[in-house]
Residue frames relative to the residue before (quaternion, step in Angstrom):
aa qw qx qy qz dx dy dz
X 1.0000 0.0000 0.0000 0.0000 0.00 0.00 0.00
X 0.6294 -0.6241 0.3994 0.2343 3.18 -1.23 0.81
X 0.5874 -0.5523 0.3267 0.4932 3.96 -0.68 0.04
X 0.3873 -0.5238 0.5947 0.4711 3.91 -0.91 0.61
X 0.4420 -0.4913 0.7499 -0.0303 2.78 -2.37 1.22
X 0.1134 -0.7737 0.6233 0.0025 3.41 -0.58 1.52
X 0.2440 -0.6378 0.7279 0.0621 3.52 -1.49 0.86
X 0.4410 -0.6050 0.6443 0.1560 3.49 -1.71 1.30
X 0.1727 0.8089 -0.5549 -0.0892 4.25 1.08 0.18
X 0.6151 0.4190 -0.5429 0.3890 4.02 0.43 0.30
X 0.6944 0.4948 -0.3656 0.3732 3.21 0.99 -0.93
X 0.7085 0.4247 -0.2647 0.4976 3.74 1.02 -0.59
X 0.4587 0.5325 -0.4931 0.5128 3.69 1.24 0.52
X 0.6533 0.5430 -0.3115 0.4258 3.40 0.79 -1.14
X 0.5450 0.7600 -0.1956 0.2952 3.60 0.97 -1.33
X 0.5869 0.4610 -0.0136 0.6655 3.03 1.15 -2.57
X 0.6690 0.3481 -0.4109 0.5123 3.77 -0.22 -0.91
X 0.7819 0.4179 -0.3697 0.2781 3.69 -0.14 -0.22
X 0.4670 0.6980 -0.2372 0.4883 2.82 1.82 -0.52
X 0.7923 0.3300 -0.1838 0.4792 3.12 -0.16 -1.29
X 0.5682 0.6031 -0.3851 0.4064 3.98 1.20 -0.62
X 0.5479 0.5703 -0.3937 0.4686 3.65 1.56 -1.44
X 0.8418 0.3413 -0.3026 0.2887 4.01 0.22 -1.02
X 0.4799 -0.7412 0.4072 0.2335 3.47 1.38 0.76
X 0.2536 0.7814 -0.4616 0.3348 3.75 1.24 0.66
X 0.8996 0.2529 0.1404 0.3271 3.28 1.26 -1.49
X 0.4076 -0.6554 0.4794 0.4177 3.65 -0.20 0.29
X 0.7122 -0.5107 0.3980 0.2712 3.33 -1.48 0.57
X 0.4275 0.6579 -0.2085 0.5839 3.63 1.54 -0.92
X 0.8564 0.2947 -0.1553 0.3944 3.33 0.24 -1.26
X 0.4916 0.6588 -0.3659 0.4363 3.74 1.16 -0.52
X 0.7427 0.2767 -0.2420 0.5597 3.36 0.92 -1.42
X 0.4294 0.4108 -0.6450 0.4805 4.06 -0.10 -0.18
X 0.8554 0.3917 -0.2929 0.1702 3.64 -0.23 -1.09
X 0.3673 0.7353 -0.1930 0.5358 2.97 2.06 -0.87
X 0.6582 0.4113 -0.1590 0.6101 3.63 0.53 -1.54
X 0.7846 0.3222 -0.3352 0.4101 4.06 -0.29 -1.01
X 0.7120 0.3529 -0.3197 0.5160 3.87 1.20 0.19
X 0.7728 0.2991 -0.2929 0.4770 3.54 1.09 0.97
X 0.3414 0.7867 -0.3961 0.3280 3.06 1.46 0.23
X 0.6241 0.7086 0.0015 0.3292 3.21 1.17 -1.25
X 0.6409 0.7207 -0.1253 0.2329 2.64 1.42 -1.72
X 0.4502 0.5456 -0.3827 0.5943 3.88 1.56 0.33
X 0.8202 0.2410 -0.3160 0.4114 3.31 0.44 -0.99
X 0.5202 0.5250 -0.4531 0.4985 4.05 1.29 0.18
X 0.4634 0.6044 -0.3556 0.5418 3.49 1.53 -0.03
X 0.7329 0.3838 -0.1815 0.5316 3.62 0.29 -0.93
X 0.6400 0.3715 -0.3474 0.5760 3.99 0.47 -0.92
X 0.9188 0.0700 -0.3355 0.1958 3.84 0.37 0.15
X 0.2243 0.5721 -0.6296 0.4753 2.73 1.32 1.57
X 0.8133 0.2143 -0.2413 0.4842 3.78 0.06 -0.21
X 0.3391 0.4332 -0.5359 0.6404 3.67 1.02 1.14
X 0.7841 0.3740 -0.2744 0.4122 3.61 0.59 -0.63
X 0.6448 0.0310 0.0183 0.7635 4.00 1.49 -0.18
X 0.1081 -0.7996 0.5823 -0.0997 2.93 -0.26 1.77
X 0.6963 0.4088 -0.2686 0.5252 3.41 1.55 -0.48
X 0.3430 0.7006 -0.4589 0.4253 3.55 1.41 1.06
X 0.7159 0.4314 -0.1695 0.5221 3.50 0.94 -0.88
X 0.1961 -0.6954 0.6633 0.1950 3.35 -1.24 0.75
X 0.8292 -0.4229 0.1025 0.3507 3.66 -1.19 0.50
X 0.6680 0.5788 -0.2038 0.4209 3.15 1.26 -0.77
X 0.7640 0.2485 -0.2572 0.5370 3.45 0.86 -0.73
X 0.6379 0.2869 -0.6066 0.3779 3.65 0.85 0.65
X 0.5824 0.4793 -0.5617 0.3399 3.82 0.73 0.34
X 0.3365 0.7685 -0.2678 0.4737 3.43 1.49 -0.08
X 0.6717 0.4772 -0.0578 0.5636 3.26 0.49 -1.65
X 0.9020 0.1784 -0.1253 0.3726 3.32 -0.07 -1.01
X 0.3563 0.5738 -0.3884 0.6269 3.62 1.21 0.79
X 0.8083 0.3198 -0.2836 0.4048 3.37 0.34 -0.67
X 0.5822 0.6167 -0.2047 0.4887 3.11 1.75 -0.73
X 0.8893 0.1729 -0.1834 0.3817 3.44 1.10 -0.35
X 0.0640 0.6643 -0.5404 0.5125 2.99 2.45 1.36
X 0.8392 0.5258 -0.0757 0.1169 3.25 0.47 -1.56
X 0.6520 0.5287 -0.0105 0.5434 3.30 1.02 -1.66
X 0.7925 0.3973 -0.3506 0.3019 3.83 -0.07 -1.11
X 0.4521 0.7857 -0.1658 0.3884 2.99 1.61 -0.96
X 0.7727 0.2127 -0.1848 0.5689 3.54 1.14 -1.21
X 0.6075 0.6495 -0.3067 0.3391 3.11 1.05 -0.48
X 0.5465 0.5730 -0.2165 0.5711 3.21 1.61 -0.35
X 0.7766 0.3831 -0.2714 0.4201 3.13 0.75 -1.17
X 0.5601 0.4752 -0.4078 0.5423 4.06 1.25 -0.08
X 0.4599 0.6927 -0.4049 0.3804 3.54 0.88 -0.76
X 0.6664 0.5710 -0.0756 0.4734 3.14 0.81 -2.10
X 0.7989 0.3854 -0.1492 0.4371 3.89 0.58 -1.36
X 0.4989 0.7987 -0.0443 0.3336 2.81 1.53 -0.76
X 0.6699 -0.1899 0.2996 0.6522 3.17 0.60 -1.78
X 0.5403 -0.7201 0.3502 0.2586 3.83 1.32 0.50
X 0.5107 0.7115 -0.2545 0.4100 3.34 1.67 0.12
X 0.1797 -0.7344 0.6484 0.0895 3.98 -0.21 1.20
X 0.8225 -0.3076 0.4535 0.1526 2.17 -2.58 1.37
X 0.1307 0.5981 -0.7855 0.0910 3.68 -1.16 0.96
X 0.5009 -0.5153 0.6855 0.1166 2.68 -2.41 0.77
X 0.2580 -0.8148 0.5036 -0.1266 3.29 0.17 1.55
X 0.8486 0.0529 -0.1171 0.5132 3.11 0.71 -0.70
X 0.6081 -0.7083 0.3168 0.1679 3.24 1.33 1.05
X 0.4622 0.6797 -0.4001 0.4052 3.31 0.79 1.13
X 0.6204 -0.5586 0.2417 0.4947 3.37 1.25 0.23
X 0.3064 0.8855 -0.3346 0.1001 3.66 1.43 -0.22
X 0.6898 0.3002 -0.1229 0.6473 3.45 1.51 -0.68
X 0.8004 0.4239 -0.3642 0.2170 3.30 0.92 0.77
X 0.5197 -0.7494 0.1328 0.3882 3.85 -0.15 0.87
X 0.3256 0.6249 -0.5183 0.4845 3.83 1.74 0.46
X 0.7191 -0.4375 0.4600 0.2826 2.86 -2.00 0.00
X 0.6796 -0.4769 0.2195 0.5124 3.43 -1.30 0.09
X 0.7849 -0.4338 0.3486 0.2724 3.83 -1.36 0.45
C-alpha cells in the first residue's frame, strides 16, 4: 500500500465555513453544519485515495471493507450540505432505488 494521505479537516472546515459566510447566503449555524458535513469524512476520503492511488495494494476484502464503510458514511453528509447548501434533495438519477429505504431494485 501506498503512503497514508493526510487531510488538515479543522483547518479546511474553518476555510469552507468562511467561505460560504463571505457570500452572505447563510446563517452562521448553517456554514458550520455544512463546513462539518464536508469534513467529517475526511479519514474515509483519506483511505479511498490511498487505494485510488494502489489499487493493486488491497486484496478483496479490505477494498469491499473500505468501501462499505465509506458509503455507511459519506452520502449521508453529502446530502445533508447538498440540502443546506443549495436546498436541493438527494434523487435517484439513475434510478436504482438509491433514495429508497427497501432493498436493492
Amino acid at each position: 500500500m501506498t503512503e497514508h494521505i493526510t487531510f488538515d479537516h479543522q483547518r479546511i472546515r474553518n476555510i469552507i465555513h468562511q467561505a460560504l459566510l463571505s457570500s452572505e447566503h447563510h446563517t452562521d449555524d448553517q456554514c458550520r453544519d455544512i463546513a462539518f458535513h464536508m469534513t467529517d469524512w475526511t479519514d474515509d476520503l483519506q483511505q479511498l485515495v490511498a487505494f485510488f492511488r494502489d489499487p493493486d495494494g488491497y486484496d478483496h476484502d479490505l477494498i469491499i471493507e473500505l468501501l462499505t464503510g465509506f458509503f455507511y458514511h459519506v452520502p449521508n453528509h453529502v446530502a445533508a450540505a447538498g440540502k443546506l447548501l443549495h436546498d436541493s434533495p438527494v434523487s435517484d438519477i439513475f434510478q436504482v432505488g438509491a433514495v429508497d429505504s427497501s432493498e436493492r431494485p
